[in-house]
C-alpha positions, 0 to 999 in steps of 0.5 A: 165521271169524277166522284162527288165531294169527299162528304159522300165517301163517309157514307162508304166507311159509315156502312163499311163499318156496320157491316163488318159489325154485322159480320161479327155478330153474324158467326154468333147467331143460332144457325137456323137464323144465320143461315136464314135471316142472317144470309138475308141481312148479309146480302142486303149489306152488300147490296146496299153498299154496291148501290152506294159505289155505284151512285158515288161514280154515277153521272146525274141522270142515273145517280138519283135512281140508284140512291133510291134503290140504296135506300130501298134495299136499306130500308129492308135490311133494316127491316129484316134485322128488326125481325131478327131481334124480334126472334131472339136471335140477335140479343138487345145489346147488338142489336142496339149498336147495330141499330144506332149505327144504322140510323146516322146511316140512313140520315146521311143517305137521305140528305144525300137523296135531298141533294139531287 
């Protein structure tokens, strides 16, 4: 299994990069939110990141079934954060460049899904 064309490892450094974002935003939550909606979010980061590496090295039987899986667990994290900004608890500027990030994300990993 080689990996695919270079124009898929952005989407590792893209949400690499939000995720250490996240990871700095984390530490400044109010406790009750980081260690409930926060442990969820974090856990949805690095759920999401290990479908994306497993899908890279993937062959074309199985690469679709776990861009997909991405894709869900993704949409959650999205979700969760959403919630997360709802409660306060993540203030409109972070949450903003958490959210702007998150979006060139979730295009890349769509065009991806197009592709197989």
């Amino acid at each position: 299994m080689s990996p695919p064309p270079d124009g898929n490892f952005s989407i590792l450094q893209k949400l690499t990069a939000a995720y250490l974002l996240w990871h700095n935003f984390l530490n400044q939550l109010p406790r009750l939110a980081r260690y409930s909606l926060g442990t969820k979010i974090d856990s949805l980061f690095a759920e999401t990141l290990e479908l994306v590496l497993s899908a890279r090295y993937a062959g074309k039987d199985s690469k679709l079934a776990l861009i997909n899986k991405a894709i869900v667990k993704f949409d959650a994290l999205k979700f969760f954060l959403q919630i997360l900004w709802q409660s306060k608890a993540l203030d409109n500027k972070k949450y903003l460049c958490l959210s702007e990030a998150l979006s060139e994300i979730g295009k890349i990993m769509g065009g991806w899904k197009k592709l197989f």
